[in-house]
N, C-alpha and C positions, 0 to 999 in steps of 0.2 A: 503266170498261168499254171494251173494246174489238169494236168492229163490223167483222163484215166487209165489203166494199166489194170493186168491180172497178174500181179506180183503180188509179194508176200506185205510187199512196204505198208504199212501205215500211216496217218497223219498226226501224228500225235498233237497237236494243238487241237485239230477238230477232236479226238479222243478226252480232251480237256473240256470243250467245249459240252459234249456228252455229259458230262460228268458235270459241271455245272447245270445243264441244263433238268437236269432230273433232281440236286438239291432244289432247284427254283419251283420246280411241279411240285415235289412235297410241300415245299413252303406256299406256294399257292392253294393248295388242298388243306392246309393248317384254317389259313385265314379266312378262306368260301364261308365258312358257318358262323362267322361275326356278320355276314352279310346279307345269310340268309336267316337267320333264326331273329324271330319278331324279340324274342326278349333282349338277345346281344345287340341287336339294333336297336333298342330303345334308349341304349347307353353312348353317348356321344364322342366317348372317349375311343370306346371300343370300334365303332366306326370308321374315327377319324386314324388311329394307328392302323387297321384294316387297309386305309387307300392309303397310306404310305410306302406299306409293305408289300401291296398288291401293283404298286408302279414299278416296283424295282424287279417284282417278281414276274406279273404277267407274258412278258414278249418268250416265256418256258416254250412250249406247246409248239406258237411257229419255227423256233429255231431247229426243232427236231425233221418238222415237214424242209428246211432250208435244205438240212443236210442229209436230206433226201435228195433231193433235187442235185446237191451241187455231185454229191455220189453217183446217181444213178442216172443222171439224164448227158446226155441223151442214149437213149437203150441200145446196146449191143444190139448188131441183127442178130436175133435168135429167132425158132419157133416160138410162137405167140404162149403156147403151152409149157413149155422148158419155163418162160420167164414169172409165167404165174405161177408155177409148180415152185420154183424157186423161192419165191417174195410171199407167196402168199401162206401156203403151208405152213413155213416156218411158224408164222404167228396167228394163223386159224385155230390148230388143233389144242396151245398153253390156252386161247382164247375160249374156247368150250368147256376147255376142262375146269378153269377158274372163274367160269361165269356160272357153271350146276354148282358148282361149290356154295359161291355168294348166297345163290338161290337159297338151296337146303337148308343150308345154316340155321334160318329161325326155326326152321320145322326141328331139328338137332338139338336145337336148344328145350323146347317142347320136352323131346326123348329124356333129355336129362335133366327134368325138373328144375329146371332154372325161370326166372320171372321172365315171362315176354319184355317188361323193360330193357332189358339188358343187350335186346335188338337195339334200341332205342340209343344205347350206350356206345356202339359199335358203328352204325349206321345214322348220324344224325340228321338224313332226309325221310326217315319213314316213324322219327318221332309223331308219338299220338297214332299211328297209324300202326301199330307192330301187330303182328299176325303170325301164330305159327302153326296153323291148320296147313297140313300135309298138302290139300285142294292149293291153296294160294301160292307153296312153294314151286308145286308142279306145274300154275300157271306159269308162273316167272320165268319157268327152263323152257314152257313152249314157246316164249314170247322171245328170247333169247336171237331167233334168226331174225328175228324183225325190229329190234331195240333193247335197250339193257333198260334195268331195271334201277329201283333208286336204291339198292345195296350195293350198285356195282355203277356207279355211275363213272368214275374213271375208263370204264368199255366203252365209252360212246369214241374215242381216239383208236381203237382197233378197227371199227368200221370207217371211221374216217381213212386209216391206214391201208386198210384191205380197198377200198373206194378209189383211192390214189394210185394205188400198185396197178387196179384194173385199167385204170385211166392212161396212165406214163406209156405204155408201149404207142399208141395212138396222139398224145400231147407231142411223145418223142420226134413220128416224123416230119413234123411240124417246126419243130426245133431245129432239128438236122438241115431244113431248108431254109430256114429262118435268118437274116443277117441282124444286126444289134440293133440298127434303127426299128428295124421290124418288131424287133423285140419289146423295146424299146416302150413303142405304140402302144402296146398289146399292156401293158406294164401301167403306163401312164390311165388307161379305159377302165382296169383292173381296182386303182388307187382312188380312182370316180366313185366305185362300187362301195368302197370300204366305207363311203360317209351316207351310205342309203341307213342305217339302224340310226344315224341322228335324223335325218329325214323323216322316219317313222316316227319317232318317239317325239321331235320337236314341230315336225309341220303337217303330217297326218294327221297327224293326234289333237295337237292344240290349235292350230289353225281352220284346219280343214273338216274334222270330225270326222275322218278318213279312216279310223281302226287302224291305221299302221300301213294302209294299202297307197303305192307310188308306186307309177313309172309304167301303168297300166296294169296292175294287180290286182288282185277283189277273189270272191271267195269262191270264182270260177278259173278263177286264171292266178297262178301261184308264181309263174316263170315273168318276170316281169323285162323292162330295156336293156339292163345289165346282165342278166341271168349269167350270161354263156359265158362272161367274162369274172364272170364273180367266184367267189370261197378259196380253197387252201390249193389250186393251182396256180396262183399268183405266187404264192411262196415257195412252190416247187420251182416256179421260174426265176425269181429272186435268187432261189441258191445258185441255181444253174447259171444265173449272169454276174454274178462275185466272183465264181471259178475265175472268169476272166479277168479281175481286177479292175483299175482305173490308171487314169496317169498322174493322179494327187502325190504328195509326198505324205508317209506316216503321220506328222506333223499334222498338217493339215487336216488329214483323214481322223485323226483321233481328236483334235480342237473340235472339229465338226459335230464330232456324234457325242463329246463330250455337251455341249452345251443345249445339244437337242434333246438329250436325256434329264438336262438339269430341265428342261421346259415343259417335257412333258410329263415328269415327276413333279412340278408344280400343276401343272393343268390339272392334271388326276386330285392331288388333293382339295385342292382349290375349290374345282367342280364337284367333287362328290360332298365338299362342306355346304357349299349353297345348296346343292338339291336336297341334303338331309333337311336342312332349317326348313325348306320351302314345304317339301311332305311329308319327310320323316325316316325317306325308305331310301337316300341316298340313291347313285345316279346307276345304274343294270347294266348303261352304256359301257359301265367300266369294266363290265367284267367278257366281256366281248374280245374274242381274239381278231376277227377281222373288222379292224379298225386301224384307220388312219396313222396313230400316233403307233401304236405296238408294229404295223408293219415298217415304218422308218426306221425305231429303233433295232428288228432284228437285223433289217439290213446293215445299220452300222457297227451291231456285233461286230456279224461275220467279214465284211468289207475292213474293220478297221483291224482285224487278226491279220487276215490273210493278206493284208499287208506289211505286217509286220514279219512275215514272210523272208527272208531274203535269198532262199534257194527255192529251185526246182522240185517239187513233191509231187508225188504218186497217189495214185489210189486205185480203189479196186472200181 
């Protein structure tokens, strides 16, 4: 088990884990644009090396919200203010300041005589699209409180972030009362959720002529059966229930997650090969981070380290 503590200590595996996890973001941000751009999609090779790389790589993203969760939950009693001032600050103000930046930029480039391509060059979602009229920069910055833009589209995880931090103190004492079956539950309703984007895409869509709408959704009602149990509070709670281990042997625990990973690095390629042949544009499902197969695998990350454990750690 691992308790939390306001000591200097460290965890250095999860510090490893960090560290891994942001190579694997890079490398997921490499490979997005063989997946988005209509010409590297037309090349089948490029695709296909795409969902290779993007199976080993994807489960990036939750593993950071895990260890969230496994850090910070359940929240110190503090003032509700102390803890937002804390969590949130920190990465509001880097977050303003490097989302004007992204913005300006094209208008910058404009100032210094360089080809609007060269957005183009930089930003490979606003290809065909580049603009460096001063008016569209300064859209961009007002739009900033309400969504990022496609120069900056890695910001869409700071709102995710700041979303999460608002939400934990209230998840928190919920948790605090919460016993492991309970949890447990809640975990199990959550993992339901994660198979709703095949639902859309394969029973809305083609069976039903439903536009993607399940579970009582339509274009009045957006909060649909799931809602309350659904998105990356699942994986704040995931980290938070690894803190406490299992009673598997290592052994075990890493045979386990070893051969779920060999499975679902076949499913991913597998599947996104038949959907290419079928339309051309390979399968969108994959690039979804709440999904079924990415959230088993973060769990066996972190489950099969923190067994690997064999003292008492600390953290903040």
């Amino acid at each position: 088990m691992i308790q939390n503590s306001i000591s200097d200590n460290r965890i250095v595996w999860l510090d490893v884990i960090r560290c891994v996890a942001m190579i694997m973001v890079i490398g997921v941000h490499c490979i997005d644009p063989f997946y988005i751009s209509p010409t590297m999609r037309a090349i089948p090779e490029y695709t296909h090396w795409a969902a290779i790389y993007g199976s080993l790589l994807r489960p990036s993203v939750p593993l950071f919200v895990m260890m969230t969760g496994l850090l910070l939950l359940p929240v110190k009693k503090q003032p509700l203010g102390k803890f937002y001032k804390k969590r949130i600050y920190r990465v509001l103000f880097p977050f303003l300041i490097w989302s004007v930046l992204y913005s300006m930029f094209p208008w910058v480039t404009g100032v210094l005589g360089l080809p609007k391509e060269i957005i183009g060059d930089f930003f490979c979602y606003t290809q065909g699209q580049e603009s460096q009229s001063l008016i569209d920069s300064l859209k961009d910055v007002a739009m900033i409180p309400f969504n990022f833009s496609h120069k900056e589209n890695h910001m869409w995880y700071i709102y995710l972030l700041i979303g999460l931090y608002l939400y934990m103190p209230f998840f928190s004492a919920w948790i605090e009362n919460a016993d492991r079956k309970t949890k447990r539950a809640f975990l199990l309703i959550w993992i339901i959720s994660l198979f709703i984007p095949y639902l859309k895409e394969y029973v809305a869509n083609c069976l039903f002529e439903r536009s993607g709408y399940v579970f009582g959704t339509d274009t009045w009602n957006e909060f649909g059966l799931f809602y309350y149990f659904a998105g990356f509070n699942g994986y704040l709670l995931l980290g938070h229930y690894v803190k406490k281990g299992n009673d598997w042997s290592l052994m075990k625990t890493l045979h386990t997650h070893v051969c779920r990973r060999i499975l679902y690095h076949l499913y991913r390629v597998q599947h996104h090969s038949v959907k290419s042949q079928c339309d051309g544009n390979g399968d969108r499902t994959l690039l979804y981070l709440l999904q079924p197969q990415c959230a088993t695998n973060d769990f066996g990350y972190l489950l099969t380290i923190t067994k690997g454990c064999h003292h008492q750690l600390y953290c903040h």
